[in-house]
N, CA and C atoms of all chains as a GROMACS GRO file, in nm:
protein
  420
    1UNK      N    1   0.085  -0.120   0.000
    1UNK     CA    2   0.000   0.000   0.000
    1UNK      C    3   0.088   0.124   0.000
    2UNK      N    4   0.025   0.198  -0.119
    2UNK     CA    5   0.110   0.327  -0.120
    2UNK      C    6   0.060   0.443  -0.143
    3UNK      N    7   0.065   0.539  -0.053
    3UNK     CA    8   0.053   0.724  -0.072
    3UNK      C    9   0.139   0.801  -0.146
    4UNK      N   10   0.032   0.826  -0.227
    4UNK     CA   11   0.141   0.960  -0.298
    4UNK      C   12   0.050   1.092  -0.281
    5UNK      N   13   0.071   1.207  -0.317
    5UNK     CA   14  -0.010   1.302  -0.299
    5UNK      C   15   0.062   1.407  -0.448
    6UNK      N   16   0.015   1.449  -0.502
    6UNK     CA   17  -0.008   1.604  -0.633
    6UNK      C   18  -0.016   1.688  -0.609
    7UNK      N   19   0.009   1.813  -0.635
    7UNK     CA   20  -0.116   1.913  -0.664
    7UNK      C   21  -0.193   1.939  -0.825
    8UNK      N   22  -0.301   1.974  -0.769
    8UNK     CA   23  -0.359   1.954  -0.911
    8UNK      C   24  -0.394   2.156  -0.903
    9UNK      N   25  -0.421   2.177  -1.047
    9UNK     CA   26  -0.413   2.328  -1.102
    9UNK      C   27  -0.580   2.321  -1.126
   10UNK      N   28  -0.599   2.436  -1.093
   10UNK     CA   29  -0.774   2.500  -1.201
   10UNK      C   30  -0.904   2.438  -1.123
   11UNK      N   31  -0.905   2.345  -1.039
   11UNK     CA   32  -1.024   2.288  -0.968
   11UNK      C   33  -1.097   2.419  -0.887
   12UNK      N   34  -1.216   2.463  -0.926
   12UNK     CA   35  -1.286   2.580  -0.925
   12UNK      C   36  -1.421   2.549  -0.812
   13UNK      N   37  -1.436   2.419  -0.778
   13UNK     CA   38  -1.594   2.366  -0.736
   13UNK      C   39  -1.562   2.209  -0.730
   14UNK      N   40  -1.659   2.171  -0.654
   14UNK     CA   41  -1.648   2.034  -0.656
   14UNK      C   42  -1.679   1.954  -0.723
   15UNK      N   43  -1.805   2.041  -0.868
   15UNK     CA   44  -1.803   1.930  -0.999
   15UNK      C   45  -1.661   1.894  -1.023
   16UNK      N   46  -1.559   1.988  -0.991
   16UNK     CA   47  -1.433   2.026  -1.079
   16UNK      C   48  -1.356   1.861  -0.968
   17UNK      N   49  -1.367   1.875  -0.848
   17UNK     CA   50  -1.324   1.765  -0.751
   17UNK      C   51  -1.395   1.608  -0.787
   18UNK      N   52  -1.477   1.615  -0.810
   18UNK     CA   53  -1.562   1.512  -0.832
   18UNK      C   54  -1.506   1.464  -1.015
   19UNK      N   55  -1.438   1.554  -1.062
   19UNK     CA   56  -1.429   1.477  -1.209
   19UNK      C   57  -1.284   1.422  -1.173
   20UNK      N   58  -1.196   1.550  -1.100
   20UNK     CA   59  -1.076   1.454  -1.093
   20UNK      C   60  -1.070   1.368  -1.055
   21UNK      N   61  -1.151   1.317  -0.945
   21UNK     CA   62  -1.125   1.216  -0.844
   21UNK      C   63  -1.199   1.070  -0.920
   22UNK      N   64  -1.290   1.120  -1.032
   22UNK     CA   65  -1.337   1.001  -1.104
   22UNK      C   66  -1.227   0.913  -1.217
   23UNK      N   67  -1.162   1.041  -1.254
   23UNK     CA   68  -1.048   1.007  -1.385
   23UNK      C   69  -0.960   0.901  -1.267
   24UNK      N   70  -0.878   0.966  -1.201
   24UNK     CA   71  -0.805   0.915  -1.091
   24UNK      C   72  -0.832   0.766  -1.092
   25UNK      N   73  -0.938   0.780  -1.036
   25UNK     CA   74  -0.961   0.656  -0.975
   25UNK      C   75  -0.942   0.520  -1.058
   26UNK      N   76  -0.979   0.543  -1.196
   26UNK     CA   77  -0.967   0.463  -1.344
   26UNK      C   78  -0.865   0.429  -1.316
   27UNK      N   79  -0.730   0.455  -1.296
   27UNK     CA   80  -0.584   0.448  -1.289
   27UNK      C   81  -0.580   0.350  -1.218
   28UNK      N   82  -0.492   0.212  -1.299
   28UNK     CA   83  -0.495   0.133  -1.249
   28UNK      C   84  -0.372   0.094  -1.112
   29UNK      N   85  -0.465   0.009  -1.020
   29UNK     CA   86  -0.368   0.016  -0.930
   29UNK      C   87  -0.418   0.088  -0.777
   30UNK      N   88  -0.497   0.177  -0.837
   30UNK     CA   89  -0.551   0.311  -0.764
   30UNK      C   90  -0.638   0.214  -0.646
   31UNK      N   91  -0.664   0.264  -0.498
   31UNK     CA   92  -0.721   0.195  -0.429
   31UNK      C   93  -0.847   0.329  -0.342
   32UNK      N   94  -0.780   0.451  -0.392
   32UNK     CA   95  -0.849   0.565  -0.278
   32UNK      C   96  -0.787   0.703  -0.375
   33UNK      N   97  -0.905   0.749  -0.396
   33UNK     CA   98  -0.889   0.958  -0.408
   33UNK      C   99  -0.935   1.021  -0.334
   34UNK      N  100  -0.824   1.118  -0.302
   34UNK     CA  101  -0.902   1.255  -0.200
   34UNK      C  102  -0.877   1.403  -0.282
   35UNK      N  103  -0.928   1.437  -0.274
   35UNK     CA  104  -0.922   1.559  -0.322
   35UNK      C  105  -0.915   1.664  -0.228
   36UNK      N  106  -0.873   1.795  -0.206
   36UNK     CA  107  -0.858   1.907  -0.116
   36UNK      C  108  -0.883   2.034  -0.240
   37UNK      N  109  -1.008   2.073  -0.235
   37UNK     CA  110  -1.025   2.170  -0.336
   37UNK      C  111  -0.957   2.280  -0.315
   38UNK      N  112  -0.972   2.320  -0.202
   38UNK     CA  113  -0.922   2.480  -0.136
   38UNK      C  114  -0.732   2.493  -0.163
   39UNK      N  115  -0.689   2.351  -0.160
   39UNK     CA  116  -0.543   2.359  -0.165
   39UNK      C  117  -0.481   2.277  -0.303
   40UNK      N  118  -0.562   2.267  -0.369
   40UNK     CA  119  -0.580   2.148  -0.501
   40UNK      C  120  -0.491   2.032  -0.455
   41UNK      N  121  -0.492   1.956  -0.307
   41UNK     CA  122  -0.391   1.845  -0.308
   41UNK      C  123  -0.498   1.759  -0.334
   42UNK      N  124  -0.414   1.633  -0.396
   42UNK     CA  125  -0.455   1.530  -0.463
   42UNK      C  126  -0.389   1.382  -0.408
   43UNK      N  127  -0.442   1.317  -0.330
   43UNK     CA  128  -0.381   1.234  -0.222
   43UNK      C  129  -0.436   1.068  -0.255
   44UNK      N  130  -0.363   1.034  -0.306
   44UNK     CA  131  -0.374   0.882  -0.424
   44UNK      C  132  -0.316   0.772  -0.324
   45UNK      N  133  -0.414   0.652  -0.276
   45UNK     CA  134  -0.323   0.534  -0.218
   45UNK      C  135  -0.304   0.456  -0.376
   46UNK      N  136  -0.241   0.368  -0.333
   46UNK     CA  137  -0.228   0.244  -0.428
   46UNK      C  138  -0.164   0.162  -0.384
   47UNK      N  139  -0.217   0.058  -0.492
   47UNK     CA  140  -0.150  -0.118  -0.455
   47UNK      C  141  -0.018  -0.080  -0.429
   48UNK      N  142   0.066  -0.018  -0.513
   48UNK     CA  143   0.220  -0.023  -0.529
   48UNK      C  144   0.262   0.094  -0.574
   49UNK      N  145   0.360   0.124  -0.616
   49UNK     CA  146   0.416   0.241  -0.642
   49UNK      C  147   0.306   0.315  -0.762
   50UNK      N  148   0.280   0.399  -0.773
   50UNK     CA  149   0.214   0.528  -0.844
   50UNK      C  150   0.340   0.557  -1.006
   51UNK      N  151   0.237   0.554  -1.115
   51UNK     CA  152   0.331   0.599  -1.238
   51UNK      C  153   0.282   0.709  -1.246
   52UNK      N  154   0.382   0.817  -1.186
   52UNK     CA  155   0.291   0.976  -1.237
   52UNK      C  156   0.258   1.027  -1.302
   53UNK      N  157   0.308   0.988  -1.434
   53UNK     CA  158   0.283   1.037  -1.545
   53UNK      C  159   0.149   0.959  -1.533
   54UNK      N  160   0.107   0.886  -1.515
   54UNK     CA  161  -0.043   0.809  -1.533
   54UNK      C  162  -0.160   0.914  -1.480
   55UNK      N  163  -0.094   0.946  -1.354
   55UNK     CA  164  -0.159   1.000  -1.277
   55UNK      C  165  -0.239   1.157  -1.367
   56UNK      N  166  -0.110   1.246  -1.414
   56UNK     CA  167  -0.102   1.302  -1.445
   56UNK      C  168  -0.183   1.322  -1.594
   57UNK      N  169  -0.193   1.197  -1.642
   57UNK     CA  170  -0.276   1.232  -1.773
   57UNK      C  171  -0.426   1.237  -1.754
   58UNK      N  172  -0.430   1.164  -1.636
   58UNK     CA  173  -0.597   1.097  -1.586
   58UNK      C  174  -0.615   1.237  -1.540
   59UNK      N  175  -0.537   1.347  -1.488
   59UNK     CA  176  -0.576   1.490  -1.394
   59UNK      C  177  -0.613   1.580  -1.539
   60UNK      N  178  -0.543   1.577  -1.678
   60UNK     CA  179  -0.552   1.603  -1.759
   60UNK      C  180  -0.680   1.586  -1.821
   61UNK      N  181  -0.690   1.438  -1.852
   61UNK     CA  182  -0.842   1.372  -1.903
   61UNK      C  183  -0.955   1.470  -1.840
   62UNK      N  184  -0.956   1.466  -1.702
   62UNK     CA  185  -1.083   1.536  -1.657
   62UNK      C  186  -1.078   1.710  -1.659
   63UNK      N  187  -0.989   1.725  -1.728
   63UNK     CA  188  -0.999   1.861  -1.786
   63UNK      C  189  -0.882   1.959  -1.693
   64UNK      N  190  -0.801   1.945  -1.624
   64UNK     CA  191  -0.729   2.040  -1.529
   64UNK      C  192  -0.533   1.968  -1.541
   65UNK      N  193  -0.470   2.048  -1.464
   65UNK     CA  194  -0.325   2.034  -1.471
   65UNK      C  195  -0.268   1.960  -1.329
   66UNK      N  196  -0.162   1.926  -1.331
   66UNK     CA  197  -0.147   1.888  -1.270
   66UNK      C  198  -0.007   1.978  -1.229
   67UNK      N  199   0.046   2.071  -1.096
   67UNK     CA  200   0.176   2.144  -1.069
   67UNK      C  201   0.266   2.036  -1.079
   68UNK      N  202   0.373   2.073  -1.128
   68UNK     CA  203   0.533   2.035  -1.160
   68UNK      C  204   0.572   2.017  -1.010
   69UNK      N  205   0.615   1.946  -0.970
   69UNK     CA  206   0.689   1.942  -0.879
   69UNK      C  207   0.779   2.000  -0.798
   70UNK      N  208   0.786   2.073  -0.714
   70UNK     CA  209   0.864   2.199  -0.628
   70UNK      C  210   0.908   2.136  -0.575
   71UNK      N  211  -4.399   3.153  -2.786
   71UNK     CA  212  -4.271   3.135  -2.787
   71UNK      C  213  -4.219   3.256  -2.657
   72UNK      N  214  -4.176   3.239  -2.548
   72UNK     CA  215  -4.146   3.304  -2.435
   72UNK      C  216  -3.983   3.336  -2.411
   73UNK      N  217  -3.890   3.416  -2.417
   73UNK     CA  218  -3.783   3.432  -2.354
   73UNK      C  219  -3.720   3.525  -2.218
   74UNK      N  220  -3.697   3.451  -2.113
   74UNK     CA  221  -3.702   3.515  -1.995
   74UNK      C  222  -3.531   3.486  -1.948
   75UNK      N  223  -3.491   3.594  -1.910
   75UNK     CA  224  -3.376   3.638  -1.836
   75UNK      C  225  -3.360   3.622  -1.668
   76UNK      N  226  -3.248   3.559  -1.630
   76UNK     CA  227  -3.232   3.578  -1.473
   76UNK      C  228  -3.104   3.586  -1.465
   77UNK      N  229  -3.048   3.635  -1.326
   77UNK     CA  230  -2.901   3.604  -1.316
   77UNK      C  231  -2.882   3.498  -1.193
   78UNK      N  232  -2.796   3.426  -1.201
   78UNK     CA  233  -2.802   3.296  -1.107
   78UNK      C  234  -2.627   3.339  -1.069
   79UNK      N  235  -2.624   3.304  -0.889
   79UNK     CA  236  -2.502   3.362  -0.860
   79UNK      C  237  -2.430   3.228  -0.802
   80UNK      N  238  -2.282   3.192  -0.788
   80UNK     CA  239  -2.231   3.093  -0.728
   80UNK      C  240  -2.141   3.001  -0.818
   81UNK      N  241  -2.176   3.070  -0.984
   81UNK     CA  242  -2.142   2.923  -1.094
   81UNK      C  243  -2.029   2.994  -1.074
   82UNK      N  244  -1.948   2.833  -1.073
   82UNK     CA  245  -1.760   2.862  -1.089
   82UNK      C  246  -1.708   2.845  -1.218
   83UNK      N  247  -1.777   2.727  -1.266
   83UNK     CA  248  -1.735   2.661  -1.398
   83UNK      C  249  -1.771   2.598  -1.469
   84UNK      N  250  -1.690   2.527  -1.550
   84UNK     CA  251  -1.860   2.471  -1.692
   84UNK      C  252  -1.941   2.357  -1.631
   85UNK      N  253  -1.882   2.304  -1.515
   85UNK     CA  254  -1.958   2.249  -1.456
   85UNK      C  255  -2.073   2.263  -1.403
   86UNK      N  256  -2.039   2.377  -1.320
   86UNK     CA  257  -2.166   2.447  -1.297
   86UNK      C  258  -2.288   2.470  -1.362
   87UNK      N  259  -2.217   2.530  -1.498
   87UNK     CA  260  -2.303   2.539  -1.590
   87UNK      C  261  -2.396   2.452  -1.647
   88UNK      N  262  -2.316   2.314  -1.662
   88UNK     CA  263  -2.411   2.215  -1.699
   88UNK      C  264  -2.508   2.184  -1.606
   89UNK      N  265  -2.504   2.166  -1.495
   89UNK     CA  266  -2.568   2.115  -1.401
   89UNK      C  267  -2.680   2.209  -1.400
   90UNK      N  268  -2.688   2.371  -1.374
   90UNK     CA  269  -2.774   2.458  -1.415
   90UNK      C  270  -2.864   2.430  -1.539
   91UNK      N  271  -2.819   2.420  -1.666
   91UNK     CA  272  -2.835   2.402  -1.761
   91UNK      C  273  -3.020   2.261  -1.759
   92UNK      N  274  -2.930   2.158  -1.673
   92UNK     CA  275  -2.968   2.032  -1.705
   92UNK      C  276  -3.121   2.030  -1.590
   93UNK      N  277  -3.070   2.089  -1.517
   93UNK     CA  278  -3.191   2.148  -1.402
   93UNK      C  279  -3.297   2.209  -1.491
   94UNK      N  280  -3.271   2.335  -1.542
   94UNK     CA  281  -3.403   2.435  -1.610
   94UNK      C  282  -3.425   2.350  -1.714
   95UNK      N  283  -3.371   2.289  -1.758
   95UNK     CA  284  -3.443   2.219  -1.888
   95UNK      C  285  -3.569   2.146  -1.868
   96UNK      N  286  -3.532   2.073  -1.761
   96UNK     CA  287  -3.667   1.969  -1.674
   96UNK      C  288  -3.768   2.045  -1.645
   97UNK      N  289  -3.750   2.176  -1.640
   97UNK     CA  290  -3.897   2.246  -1.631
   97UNK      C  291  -3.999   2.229  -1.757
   98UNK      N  292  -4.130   2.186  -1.666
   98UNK     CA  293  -4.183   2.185  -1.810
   98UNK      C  294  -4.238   2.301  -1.880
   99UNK      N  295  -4.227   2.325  -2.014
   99UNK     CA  296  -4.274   2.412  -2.093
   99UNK      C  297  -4.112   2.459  -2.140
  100UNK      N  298  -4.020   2.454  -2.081
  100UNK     CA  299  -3.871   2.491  -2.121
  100UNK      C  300  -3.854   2.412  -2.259
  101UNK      N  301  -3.784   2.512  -2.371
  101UNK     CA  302  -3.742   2.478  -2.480
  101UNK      C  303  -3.617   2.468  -2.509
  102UNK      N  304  -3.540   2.539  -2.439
  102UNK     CA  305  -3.382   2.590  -2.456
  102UNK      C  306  -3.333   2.641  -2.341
  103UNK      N  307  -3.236   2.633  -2.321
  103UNK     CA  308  -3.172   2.689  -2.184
  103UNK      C  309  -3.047   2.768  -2.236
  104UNK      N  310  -2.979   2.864  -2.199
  104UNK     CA  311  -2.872   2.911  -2.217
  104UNK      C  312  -2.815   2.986  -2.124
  105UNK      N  313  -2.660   2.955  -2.066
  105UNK     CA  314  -2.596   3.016  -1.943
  105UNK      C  315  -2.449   3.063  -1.946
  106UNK      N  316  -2.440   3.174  -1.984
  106UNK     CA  317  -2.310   3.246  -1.982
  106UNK      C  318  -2.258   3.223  -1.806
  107UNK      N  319  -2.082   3.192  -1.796
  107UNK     CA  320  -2.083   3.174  -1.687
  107UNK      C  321  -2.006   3.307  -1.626
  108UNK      N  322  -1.960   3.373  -1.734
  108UNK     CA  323  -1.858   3.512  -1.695
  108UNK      C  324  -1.995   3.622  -1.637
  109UNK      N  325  -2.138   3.627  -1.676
  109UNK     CA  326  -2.201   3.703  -1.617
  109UNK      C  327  -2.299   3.664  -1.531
  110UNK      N  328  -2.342   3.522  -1.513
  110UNK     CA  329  -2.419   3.446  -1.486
  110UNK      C  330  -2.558   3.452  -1.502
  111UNK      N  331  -2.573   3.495  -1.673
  111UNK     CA  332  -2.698   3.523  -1.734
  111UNK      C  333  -2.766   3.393  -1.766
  112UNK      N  334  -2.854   3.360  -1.729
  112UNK     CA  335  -2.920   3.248  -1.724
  112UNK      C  336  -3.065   3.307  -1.816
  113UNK      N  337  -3.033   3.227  -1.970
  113UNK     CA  338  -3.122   3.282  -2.050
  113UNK      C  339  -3.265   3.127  -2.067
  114UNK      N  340  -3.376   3.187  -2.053
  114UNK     CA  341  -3.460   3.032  -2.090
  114UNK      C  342  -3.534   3.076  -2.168
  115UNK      N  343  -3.623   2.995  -2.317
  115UNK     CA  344  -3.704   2.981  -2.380
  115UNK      C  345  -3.812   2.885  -2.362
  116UNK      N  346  -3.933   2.951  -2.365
  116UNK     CA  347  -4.020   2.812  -2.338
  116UNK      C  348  -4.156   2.818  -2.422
  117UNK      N  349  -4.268   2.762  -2.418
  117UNK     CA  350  -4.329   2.749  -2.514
  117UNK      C  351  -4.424   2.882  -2.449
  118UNK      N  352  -4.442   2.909  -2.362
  118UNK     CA  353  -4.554   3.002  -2.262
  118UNK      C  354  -4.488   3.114  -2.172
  119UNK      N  355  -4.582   3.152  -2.081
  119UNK     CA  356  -4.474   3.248  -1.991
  119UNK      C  357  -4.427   3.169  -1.890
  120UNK      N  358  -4.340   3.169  -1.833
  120UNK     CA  359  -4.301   3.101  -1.706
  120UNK      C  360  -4.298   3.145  -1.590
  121UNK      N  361  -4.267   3.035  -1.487
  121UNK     CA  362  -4.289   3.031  -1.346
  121UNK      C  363  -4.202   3.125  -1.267
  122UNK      N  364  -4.135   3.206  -1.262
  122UNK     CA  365  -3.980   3.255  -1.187
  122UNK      C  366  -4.008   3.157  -1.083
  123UNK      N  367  -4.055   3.119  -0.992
  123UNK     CA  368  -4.028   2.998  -0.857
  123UNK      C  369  -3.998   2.885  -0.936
  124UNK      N  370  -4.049   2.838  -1.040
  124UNK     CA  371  -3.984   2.726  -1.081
  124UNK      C  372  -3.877   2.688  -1.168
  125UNK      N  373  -3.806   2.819  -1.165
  125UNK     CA  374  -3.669   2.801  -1.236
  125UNK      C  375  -3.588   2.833  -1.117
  126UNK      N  376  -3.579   2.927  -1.016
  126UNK     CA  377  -3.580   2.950  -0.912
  126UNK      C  378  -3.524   2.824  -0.800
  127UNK      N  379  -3.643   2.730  -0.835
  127UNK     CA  380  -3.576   2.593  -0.777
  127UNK      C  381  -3.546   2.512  -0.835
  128UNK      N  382  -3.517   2.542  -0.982
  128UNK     CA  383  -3.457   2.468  -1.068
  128UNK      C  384  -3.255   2.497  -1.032
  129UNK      N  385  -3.280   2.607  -1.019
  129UNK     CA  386  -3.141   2.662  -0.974
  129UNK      C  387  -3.096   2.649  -0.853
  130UNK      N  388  -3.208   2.636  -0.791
  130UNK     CA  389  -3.157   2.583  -0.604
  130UNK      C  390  -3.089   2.415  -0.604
  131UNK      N  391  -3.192   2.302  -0.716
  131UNK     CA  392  -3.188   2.171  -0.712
  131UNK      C  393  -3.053   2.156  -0.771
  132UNK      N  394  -2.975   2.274  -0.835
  132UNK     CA  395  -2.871   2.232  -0.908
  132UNK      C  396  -2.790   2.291  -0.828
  133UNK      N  397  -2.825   2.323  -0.694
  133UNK     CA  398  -2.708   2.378  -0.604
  133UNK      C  399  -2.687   2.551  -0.622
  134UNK      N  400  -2.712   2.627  -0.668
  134UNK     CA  401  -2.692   2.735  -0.704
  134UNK      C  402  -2.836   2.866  -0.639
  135UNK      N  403  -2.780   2.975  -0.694
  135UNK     CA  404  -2.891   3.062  -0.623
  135UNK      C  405  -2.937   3.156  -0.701
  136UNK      N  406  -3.011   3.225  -0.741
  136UNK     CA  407  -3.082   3.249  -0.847
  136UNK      C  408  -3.092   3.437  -0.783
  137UNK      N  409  -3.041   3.493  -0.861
  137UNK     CA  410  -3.007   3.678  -0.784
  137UNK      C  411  -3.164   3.726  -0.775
  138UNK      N  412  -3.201   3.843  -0.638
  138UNK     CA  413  -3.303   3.888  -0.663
  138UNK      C  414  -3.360   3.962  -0.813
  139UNK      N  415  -3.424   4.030  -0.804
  139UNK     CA  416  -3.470   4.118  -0.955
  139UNK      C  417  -3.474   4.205  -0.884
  140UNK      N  418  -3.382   4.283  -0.996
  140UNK     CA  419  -3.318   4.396  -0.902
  140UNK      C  420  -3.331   4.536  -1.013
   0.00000   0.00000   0.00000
């Protein structure tokens, strides 16, 4: 079991939370999405290690960005 | 053929919008719906005159709030 956490860009409302967290979840592997609208964190368990780029296209798919890594 | 104007306050995004959108349509006698989200002009067409309370809570059921007439 593994945590990773994102930030995700542009989530405006919780339709906007509710689509990421649907794309997300598709991602295989994926066991749990949370979303934090107010801070766009994006807090992913999984079976095993997380492919971010996966992650990252599924944050895409539902229409928003995902921040670069600081 | 009826076209009536409101402004509905709270929409963040096209989400919003749809959900608005998908609400006033279910009114009956509604023909068309249309919702700018930069002013939150909430335009409806319908076959008659319409209800203002029942678009009103067409906009409440979709989460949103519908501005006095002002």
């Amino acid at each position: 079991m593994s945590t990773s956490t994102f930030t995700v860009n542009g989530m405006t409302c919780g339709h906007c939370v509710s689509s990421v967290k649907e794309e997300v979840a598709e991602v295989a592997g994926v066991t749990n999405v949370e979303v934090d609208l107010a801070t766009g964190l994006l807090t992913v368990n999984s079976e095993g290690p997380l492919d971010r780029a996966k992650i990252a296209a599924a944050v895409e798919e539902a229409g928003y960005e995902m921040a670069d890594r600081s």
